[in-house]
N, C-alpha and C positions, 0 to 999 in steps of 0.2 A: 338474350339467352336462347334465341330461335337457334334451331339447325337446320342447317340442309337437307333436302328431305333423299334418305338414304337409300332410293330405289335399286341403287348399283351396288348396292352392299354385298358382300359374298354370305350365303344363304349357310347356316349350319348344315354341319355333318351329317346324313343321314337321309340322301334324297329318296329312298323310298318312302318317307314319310308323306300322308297329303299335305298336299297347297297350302290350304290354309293353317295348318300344323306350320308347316316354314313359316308363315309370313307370320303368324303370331309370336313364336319365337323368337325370331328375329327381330321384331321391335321391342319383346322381353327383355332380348340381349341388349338390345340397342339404350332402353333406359337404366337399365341397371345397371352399368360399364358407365363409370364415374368420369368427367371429363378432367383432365389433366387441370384447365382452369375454368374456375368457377363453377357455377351447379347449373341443372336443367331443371324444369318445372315438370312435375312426377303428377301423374291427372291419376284420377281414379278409374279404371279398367273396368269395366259390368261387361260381361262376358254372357253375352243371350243363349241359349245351349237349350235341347230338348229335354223336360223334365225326366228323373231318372237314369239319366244315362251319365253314369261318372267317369267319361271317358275323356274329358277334359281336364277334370280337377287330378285325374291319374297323372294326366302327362305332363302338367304343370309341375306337381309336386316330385315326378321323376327329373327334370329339368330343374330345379333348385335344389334338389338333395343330393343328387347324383354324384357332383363335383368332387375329385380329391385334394387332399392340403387348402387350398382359401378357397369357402365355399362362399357363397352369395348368404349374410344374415338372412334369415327367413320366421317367417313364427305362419302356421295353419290352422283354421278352425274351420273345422269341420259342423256345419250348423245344424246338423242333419241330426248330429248326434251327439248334439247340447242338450241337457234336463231342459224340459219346459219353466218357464217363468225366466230364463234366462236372460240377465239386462244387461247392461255397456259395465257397469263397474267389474264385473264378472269377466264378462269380454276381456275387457283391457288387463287383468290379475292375468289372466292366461298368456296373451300377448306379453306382458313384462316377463312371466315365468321362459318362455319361448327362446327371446330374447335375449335376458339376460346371460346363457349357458357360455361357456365358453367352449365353443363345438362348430366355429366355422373357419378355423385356421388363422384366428387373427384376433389380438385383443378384444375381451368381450367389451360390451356396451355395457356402461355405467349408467345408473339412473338416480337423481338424485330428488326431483321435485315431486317427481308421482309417488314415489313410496313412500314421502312423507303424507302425500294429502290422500292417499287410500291408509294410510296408516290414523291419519286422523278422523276417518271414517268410520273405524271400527270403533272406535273410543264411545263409552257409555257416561255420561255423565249426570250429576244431579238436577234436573230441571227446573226452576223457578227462581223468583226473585228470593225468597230468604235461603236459597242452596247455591246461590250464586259465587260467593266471597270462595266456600267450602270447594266448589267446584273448577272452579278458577284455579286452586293451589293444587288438586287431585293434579289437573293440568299441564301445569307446570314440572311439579313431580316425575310426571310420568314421561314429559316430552324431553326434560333433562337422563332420566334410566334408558329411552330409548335409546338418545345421541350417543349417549355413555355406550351402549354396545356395539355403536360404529354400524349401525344400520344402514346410516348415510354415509357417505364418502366424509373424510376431515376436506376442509378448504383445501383446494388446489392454485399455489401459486407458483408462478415461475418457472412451468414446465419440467422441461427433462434437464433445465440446466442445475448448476449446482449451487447457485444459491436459492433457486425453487427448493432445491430438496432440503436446504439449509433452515428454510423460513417454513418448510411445510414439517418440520421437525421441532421445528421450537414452537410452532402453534399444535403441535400435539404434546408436548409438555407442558401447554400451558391448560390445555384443555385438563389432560389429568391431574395438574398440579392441585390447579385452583377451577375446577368443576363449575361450581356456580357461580364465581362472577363474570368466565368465560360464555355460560350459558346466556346469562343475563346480556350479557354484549354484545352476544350472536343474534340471539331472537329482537335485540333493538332494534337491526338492521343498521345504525348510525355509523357499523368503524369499518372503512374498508379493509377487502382480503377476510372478511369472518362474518359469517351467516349470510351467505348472497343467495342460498335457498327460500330462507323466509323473507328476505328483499324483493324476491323475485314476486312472493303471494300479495306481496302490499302493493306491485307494481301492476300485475297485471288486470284483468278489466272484468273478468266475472267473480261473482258475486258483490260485487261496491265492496272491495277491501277498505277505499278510504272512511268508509261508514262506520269500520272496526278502531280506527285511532292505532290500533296497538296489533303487532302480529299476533298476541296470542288471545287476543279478544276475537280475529278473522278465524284463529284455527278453533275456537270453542265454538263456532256457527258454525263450522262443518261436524262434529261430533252428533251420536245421533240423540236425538230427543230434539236437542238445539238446531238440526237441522231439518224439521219438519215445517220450519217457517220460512225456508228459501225453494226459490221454484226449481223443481225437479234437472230441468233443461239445462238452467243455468249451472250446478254440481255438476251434471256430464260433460258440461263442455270446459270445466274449471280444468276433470281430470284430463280429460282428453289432452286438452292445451300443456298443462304439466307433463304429459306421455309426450308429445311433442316436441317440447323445449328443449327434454333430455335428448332426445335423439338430435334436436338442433347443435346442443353442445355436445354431443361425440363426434359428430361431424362440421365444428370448426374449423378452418386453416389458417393454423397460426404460425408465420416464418420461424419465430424460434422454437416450435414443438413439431421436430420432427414425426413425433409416432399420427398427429394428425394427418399425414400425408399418405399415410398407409392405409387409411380406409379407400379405397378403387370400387367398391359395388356398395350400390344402395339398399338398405334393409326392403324385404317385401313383405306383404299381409297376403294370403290366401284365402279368401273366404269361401267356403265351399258350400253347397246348398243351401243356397241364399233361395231367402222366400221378399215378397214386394211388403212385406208389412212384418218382418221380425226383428230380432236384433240385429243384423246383420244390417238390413238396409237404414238400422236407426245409426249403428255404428257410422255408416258413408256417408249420410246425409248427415250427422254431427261434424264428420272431417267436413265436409266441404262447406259448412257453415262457420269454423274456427276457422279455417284459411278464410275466408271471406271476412269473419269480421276483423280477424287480427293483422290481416294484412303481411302477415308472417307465410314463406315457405319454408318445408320442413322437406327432409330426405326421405320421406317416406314413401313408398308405391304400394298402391292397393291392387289389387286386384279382384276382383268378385264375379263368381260363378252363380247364376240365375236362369231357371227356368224360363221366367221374364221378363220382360223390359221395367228400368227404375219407373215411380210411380212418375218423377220429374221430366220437364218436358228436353227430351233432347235427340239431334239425329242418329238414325243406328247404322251404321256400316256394318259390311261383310270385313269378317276377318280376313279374307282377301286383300282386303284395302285397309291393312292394321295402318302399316305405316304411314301411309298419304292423309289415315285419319286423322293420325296424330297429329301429322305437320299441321292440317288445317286448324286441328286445335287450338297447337301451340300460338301459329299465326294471331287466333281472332282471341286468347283469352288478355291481351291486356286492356283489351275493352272491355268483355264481359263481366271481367272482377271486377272493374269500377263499378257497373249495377248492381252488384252483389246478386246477380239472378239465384236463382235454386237450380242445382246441378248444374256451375259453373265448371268445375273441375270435373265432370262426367265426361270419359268418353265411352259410347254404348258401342259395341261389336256384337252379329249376329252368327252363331255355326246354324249350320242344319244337321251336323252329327256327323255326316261321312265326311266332310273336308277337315275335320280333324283327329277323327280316329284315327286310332295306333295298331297298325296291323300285328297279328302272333310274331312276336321274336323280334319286334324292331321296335330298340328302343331311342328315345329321343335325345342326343347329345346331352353331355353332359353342362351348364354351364357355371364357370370358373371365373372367379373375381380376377381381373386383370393386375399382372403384377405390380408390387409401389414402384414409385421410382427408386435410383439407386441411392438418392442420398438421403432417403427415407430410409432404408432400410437398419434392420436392427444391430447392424455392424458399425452401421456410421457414428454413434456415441461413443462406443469405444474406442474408434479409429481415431474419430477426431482427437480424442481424451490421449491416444498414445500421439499421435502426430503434434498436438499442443505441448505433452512431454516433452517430445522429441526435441524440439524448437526451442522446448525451455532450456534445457538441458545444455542444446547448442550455444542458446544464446548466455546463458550463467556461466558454461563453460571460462572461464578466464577473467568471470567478474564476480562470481559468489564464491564462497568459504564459509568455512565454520566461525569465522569470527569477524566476517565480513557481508554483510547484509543489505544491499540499495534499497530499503521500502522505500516507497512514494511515498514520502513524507516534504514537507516545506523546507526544510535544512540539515536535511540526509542527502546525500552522496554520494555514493561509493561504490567502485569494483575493482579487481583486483586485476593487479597489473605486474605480471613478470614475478609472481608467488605473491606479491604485497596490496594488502588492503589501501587504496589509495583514493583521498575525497576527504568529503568532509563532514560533520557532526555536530549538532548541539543539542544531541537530545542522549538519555542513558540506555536507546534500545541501539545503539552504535557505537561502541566503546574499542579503541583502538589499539593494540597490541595483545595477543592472548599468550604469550611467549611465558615461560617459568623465571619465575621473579622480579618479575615484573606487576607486581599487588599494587606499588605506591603509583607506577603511571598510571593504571588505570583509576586509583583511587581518586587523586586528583582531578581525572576529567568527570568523574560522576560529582565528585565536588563541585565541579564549574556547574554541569549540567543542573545540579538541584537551586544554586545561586540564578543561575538564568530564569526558572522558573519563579523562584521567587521576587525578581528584580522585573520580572512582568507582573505578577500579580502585584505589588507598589506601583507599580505603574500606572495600572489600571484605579488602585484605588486612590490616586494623588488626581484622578479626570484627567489622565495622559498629561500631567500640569512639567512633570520635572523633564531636561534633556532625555534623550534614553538614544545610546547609540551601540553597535555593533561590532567587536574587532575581533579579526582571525588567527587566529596562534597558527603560523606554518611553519611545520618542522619533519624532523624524522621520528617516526613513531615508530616505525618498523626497518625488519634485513637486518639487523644483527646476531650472532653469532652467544648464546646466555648459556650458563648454567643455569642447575635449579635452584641456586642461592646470590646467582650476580645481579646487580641492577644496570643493566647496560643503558640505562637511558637515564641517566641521572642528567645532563644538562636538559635536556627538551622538559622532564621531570619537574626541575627547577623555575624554569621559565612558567609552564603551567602553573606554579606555587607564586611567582610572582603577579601573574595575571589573576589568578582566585584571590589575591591580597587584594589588590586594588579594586576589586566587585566587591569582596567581601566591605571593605573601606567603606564604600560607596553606599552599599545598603543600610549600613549604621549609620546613616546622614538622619537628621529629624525629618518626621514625616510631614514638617512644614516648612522643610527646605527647598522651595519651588526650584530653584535656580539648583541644586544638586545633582549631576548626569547620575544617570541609571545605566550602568553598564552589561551588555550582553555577549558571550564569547561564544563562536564557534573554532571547532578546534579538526585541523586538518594537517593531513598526514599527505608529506610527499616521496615517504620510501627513503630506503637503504640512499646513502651520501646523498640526498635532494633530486636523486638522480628521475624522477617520476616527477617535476617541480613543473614540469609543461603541463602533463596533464591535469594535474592538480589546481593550476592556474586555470584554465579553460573553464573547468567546474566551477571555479569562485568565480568566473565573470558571469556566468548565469545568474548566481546570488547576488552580485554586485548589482547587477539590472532588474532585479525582480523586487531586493530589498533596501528603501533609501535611507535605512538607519545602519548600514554597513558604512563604515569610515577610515579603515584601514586595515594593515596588517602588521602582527608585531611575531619576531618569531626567525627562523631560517637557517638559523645554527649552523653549517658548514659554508663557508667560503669556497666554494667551488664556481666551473663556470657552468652547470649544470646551476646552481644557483642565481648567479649573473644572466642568465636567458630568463629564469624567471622574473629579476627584477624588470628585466626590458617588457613582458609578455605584463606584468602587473600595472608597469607605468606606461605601456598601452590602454589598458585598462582606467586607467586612471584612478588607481588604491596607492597611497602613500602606505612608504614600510617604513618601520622602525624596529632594526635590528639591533636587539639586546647585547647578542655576542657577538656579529662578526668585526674580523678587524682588520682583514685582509684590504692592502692599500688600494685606492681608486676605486671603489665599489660603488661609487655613486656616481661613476660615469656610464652606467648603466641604467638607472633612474632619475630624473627630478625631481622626485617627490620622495626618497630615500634621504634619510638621516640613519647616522649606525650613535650608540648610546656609548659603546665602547672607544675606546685609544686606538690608532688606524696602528698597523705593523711596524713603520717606522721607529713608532714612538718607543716600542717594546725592544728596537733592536737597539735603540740612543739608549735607553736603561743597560739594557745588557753591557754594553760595551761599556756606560759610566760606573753601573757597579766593579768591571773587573779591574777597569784602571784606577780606579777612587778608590775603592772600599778595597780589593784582591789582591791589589797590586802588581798585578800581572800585567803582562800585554799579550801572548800569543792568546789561541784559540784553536780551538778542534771543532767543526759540527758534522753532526750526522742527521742527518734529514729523513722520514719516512712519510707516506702518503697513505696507507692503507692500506686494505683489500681491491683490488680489482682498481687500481686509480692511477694516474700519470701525475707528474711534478708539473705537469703544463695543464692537468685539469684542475689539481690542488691549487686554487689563489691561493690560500691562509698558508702553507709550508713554500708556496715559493716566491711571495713576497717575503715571507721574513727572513726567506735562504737570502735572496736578493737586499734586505734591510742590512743582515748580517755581514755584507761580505764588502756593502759599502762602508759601515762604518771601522769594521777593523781592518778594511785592505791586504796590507802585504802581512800586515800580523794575525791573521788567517789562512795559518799556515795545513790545513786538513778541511773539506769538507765532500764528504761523501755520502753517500743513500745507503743505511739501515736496511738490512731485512733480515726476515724472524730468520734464525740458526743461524746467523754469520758473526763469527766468535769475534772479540774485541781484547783481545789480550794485550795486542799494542798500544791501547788506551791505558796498562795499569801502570802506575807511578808516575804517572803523566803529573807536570805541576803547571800547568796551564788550567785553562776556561774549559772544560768539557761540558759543549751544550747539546741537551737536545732539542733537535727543531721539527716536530713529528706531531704525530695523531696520538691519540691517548690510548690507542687499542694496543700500539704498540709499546707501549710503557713497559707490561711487566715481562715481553722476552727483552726490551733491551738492559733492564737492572740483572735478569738473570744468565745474560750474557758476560754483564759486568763484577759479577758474583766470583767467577773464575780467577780475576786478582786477587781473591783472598786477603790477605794483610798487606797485600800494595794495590788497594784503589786509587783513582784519580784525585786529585788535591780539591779539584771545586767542578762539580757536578752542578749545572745549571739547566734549569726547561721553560720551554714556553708556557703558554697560560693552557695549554691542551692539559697540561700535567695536571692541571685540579680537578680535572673530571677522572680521574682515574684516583684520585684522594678520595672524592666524594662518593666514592664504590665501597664502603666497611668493608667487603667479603673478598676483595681483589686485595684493599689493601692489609687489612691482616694476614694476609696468606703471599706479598710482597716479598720477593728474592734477597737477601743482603740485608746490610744495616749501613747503609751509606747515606750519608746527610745530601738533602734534595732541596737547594733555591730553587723558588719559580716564582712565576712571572699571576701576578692576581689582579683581575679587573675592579676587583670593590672590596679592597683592604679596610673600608672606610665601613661597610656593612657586616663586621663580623660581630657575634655577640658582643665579645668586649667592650668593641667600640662602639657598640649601640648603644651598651649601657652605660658609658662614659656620654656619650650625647644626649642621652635624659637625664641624665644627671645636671648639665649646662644648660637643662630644660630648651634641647634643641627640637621643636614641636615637632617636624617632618620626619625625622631619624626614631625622636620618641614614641612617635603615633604606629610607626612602623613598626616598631620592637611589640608594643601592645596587641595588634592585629596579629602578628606570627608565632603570639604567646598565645592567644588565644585556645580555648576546648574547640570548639567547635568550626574552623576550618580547617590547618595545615594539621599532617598525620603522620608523625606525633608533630606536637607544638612544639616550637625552637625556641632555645635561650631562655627557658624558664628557672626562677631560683636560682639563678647563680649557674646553672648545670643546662644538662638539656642537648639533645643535637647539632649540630651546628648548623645555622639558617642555611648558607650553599649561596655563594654569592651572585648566580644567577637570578636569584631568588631579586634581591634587590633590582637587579640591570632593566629586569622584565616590568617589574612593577613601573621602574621609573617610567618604562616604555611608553605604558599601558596608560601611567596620570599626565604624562606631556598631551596625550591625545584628548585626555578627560576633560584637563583644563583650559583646551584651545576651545571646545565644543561650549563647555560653560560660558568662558568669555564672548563667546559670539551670540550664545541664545541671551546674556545679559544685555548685549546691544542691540538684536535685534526685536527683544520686548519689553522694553526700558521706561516703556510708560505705561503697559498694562501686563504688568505679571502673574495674573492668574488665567492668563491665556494658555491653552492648550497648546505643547510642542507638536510643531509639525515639523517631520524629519525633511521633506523637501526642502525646506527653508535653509539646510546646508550643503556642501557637497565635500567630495574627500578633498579636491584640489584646496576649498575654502578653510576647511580646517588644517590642512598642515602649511599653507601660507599662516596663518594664525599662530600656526606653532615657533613660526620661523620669527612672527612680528613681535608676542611674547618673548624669545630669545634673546632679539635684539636689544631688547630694556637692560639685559645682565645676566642672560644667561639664566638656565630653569635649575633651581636649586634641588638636585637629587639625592637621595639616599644613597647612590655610590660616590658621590661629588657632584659639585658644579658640571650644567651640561650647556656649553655654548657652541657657536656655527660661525666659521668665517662667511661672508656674504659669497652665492652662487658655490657654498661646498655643503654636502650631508657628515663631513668625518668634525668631529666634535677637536675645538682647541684645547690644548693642553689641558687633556682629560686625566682624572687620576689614575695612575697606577702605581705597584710595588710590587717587591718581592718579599716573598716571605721563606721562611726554612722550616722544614721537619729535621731534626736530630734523626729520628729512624722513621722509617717511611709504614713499616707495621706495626707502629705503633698508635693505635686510631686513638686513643683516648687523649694521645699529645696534642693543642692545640698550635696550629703554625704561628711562627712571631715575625715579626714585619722587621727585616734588615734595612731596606731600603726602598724609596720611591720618587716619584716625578709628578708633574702636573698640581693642577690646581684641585683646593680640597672643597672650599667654601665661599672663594670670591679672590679678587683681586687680582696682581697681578703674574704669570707666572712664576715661580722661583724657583723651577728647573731641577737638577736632580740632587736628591741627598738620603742621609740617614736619616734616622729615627730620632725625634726629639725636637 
């Protein structure tokens, strides 16, 4: 902490002043000017001056007060013109009085430990052993009414930041709330962040606090009566050191508390007509006895004006030689303080009167606390506070929303991409879609979301004993186009219902079903047509590496090739998918670890064409194709495999196929007695019936659709309000999963069909429950597709955690013990035995393909398409329903 010694310094303002005026000054100025880093050691000043003559202690005190805006803290005592009997506790009340003002251009000085221990000073208490208990509670009492008035500062934590002010707020609501047990937890000293004042009295070394046991057994020995039995010396130097401490903690520097950095000049003491044997020299000779024993520096500079030299033994220099005094000081005190001499911190300086008097009219510079630095300054919290705005603001820009939220959370995800909240979710402060009617999609993921919670806490209470794994619902959740009555997401909707079926399933296992998987779903949104399926992918490979009870993905819903890049980006990843709905052909030359649940396109356009020639008896054909919003026939797999399905199987008797779009009349379609199919998106459904509307009593003979058209059934509010009354075949992936025929399947006590109809009767999952009494909703045959999805994965994971703890099953699952490749090989080896027997039919795999063999499918008819309460009836179908071997396409029966 030495400095240079500053002979070349420029001399303050005002060189008519004498010599020794400058040179005093100017080592004034020199300690008091704060150094930018760390502190200098502040000696005590005795200032030798000819009795009488106040022409020093004049120009001192013009030179600290003088200053405008940041003056140099200062406190004066004038000792000359102190009442007699005047002691250090006196002293020092006036010094804090001084002090404390807020009147030097800069935040005042806070004091927290002196004003309690002069405050406990005053206190009158009952003395003796039988007034003890009595006066002990007075105590108490009275030291909780003081706190109560905020005498003291409340605890300060956390600076100027904002969870300082967070924390230094709820500890003053706790204080007020609950008074005394916050009092009592304060004065223990035990809890950090509360009562580090009276921490601080049990800590420090006068009077034997450790002799007290308890803070407020130390504070009732200072109290008076109680305090006649400790030595005089040692109370001055308790107070003094508490004066100290404070001013030590104003003058902290702490990187995160800017306003510390803003104190630049060091508080001074004036003592003016100092006598060798008054308070004055008892006040110096107590500082320089507490720095010596405490080993503590404090920011404080004294300085003291005397007639004559300290009674202690030390050299006197001319104030001429202020500076070089110093230095020599500074030089030899880190020896000195190791002997703790008496008037180690003295430096004596001698006037003879004229080298520092102040001639008529000239007065002495003013001096002025040097400014904080700039990023101290009082601008800089708020600057930062709008530039961290700013930043946020930037950076949110195109990733928050009103209903799109990324907290940092473990399996939260999310920002917004090209208007759409895109990422992922498994908890209910992230719920995806906020669009107008749109109630039941979100209902359902808050469904999933409460099941997850509860399918870990089983978890937890089975000693992590049962499977428990992770699958991702990826779909479109969002970018549609609703009224405030349509449900536009009824297949993604569906699928979600089938995955809460099969968690729901799952958790109603007995709680001594070791070997039962415990299922966990995260649900993630890849935007308008999947078209956000890269980004979204990227996001689940974090989770994929962070979580090893992730196992795959079930979900994807358009066949696009905005789809197909994700499959590739997934089976980079190495997440087997199992898609419930797509059926667009070759889709699993995109993935190796891709299985689809549904009938590939093919198979849909072999029905098509067997129904018109078997059952129609027709041969030509008309199609009309659409793709959407915003979409190409070459980005559409699902409409141009089936264009391409279509055109192979009826060839030259495919005599019409053209591309749809909304306002392009179809008049030439009416009285047609051919196959009119559509092969489109479901959005397009009701401009092309109300195109077809226009034939009036000569519509087409047989109006046909793909399996798109049930999503547009499964809409009540699109289809009651349906154009026309034209009878509508389509094409249904799980004819096999409708009410009816679920309750024909319990009825033949078919356990997987009937356990399924039971779970989606259920109160307390799907909203409302399907197929109940006879009546009820109708399930949605996604519903089925998804579940199957979601227990192929279930059951590969069971079968492998039965093999690989087969000889001690009250072992604890450990999720690394599998991986995704390991379970959907399982799925494939399960397969192999015959095929996984699903609620929408039999689900088997030719070796090295994902598209399932003669999977079921059929068509069913509506008589009128707005008429929702009709239930559809099954004309015809293809594939396998339950086992064996294909038996290709037919009627009903």
């Amino acid at each position: 902490m030495r400095e240079p010694a500053a002979r070349s310094r420029p001399r303050p303002a005002g060189e008519r002043l004498p010599a020794g005026s400058l040179d005093l000054l100017a080592l004034l100025a020199r300690l008091l000017r704060r150094p930018r880093r760390g502190d200098r050691w502040l000696p005590l000043l005795w200032l030798v001056h000819p009795a009488g003559d106040g022409a020093l202690g004049a120009l001192l005190r013009r030179f600290v007060g003088r200053g405008a805006g940041r003056r140099v803290p200062h406190a004066v005592l004038d000792l000359s013109t102190r009442p007699a009997g005047d002691d250090v506790p006196a002293a020092l009340r006036e010094l804090h009085r001084q002090l404390s003002v807020e009147a030097f251009g800069a935040a005042r000085l806070r004091f927290r430990h002196y004003p309690l221990a002069d405050w406990l000073m005053h206190q009158s208490l009952a003395v003796g052993l039988d007034a003890q208990q009595s006066g002990r509670a007075a105590l108490v009492r009275r030291l909780r009414d003081w706190r109560g008035r905020g005498v003291t500062e409340d605890p300060q934590v956390g600076g100027d930041s904002g969870l300082g002010t967070a924390l230094q707020v709820l500890l003053w609501l706790l204080r007020r709330a609950m008074p005394s047990v916050v009092f009592r937890i304060a004065v223990s000293g035990r809890v950090p962040l509360v009562g580090r004042q009276y921490r601080w009295f049990m800590r420090q070394q006068y009077l034997a606090p450790r002799q007290s046991v308890t803070f407020l057994g130390f504070a009732e020995r200072l109290t008076a009566g109680w305090r006649d039995g400790e030595h005089p010396a040692q109370v001055e130097k308790l107070l003094l050191h508490a004066f100290l401490e404070d001013l030590r903690v104003a003058y902290r520097r702490r990187f995160w508390r800017p306003g510390d950095w803003r104190r630049t000049a060091y508080p001074v003491l004036l003592l003016d007509g100092m006598t060798g044997d008054g308070v004055g020299h008892t006040l110096v000779r107590l500082l320089d006895e507490v720095r010596n024993e405490t080993g503590r520096n404090d920011p404080l500079l004294v300085v003291a004006v005397a007639a004559v030299p300290p009674p202690e033994p030390a050299a006197v220099r001319s104030v001429r030689e202020a500076e070089e005094a110093y230095d020599d000081w500074a030089e030899a005190l880190p020896e000195i303080r190791r002997l703790r001499r008496a008037g180690t911190w003295l430096v004596v300086l001698r006037s003879d009167g004229d080298d520092v008097a102040s001639p008529p009219g000239i007065a002495p510079p003013a001096l002025v606390a040097p400014d904080p630095p700039w990023w101290s300054r009082r601008f800089l919290p708020a600057a930062v506070a709008l530039l961290l705005l700013a930043g946020l603001g930037l950076w949110a820009h195109g990733r928050w929303a009103a209903d799109c939220r990324p907290w940092p959370t473990d399996q939260v995800r999310v920002r917004v991409v090209a208007g759409e909240c895109v990422g992922y979710s498994d908890t209910a402060g992230q719920v995806f879609n906020s669009e107008p009617g749109q109630q039941r999609l979100r209902a359902v993921q808050r469904r999933i979301f409460a099941q997850n919670r509860a399918a870990e806490e089983v978890w937890r209470r089975s000693d992590r004993r049962r499977p428990y794994l992770t699958l991702v619902y990826l779909g479109s959740l969002t970018g549609n186009r609703t009224r405030t009555d349509e449900e536009s997401y009824v297949s993604e909707r569906e699928e979600l219902e089938g995955m809460a079926t099969a968690q729901y399933a799952l958790l109603k296992e007995s709680a001594a079903a070791d070997g039962a998987a415990l299922l966990h779903i995260v649900v993630a949104n890849a935007g308008r047509q999947m078209r956000h399926a890269g980004e979204a992918v990227r996001m689940l490979e974090g989770l994929a590496r962070d979580d090893p009870t992730l196992l795959g993905v079930v979900g994807m819903v358009d066949s696009r090739t905005s789809t197909a890049a994700a499959l590739r980006e997934l089976n980079r990843v190495g997440l087997p998918v199992l898609a419930p709905t797509l059926s667009a052909d070759r889709m699993d030359t995109n993935s190796s670890l891709y299985l689809q649940i549904s009938a590939p396109n093919r198979d849909q356009a072999r029905m098509l064409e067997a129904y018109a020639r078997q059952v129609l008896r027709v041969t030509e054909a008309h199609v009309y194709w659409t793709t959407g919003e915003r979409s190409s026939l070459a980005e559409d797999l699902y409409v141009s495999t089936l264009v391409d399905g279509l055109r192979e199987r009826f060839g030259a008797r495919l005599t019409r196929l053209e591309e749809w779009r909304t306002g392009r009349r179809l008049v030439q379609e009416c009285g047609y007695r051919g196959v009119l199919i559509f092969a489109g998106r479901w959005s397009e459904v009701d401009g092309f019936l109300r195109a077809l509307r226009e034939c009036g009593a000569d519509p087409p003979r047989h109006l046909l659709a793909d399996d798109s058209f049930n999503r547009y059934l499964a809409n009540p509010g699109l289809r009651a309000s349906a154009p026309g009354n034209l009878p509508v075949t389509y094409v249904s992936k799980a004819s096999l999963a409708t009410c009816a025929a679920l309750r024909a399947a319990q009825a033949r006590r078919d356990d997987a069909r009937g356990s399924f109809l039971t779970w989606i009767g259920s109160d307390d999952l799907l909203d409302p429950p399907r197929c109940r009494d006879g009546a009820g909703p109708a399930v949605g045959e996604r519903v089925s597709l998804a579940y199957d999805a979601s227990m192929m994965l279930v059951r590969a994971l069971e079968s492998l955690a039965a093999r690989l703890r087969h000889a001690d099953t009250g072992r604890r699952w450990e999720p690394r013990a599998v991986n995704p490749a390991g379970v959907h090989a399982e799925v494939l080896r399960q397969n192999a035995a015959g095929g996984y027997p699903g609620v929408a039919g039999l689900i088997r795999y030719a070796p090295d393909s994902g598209e399932p063999l003669a999977k079921r499918i059929a068509l069913l008819t509506v008589a009128r398409v707005p008429d929702v309460a009709a239930a559809p009836v099954e004309v015809f179908h293809c594939g396998v329903a339950d086992g064996g071997p294909d038996p290709g396409c037919r009627g009903p029966g």
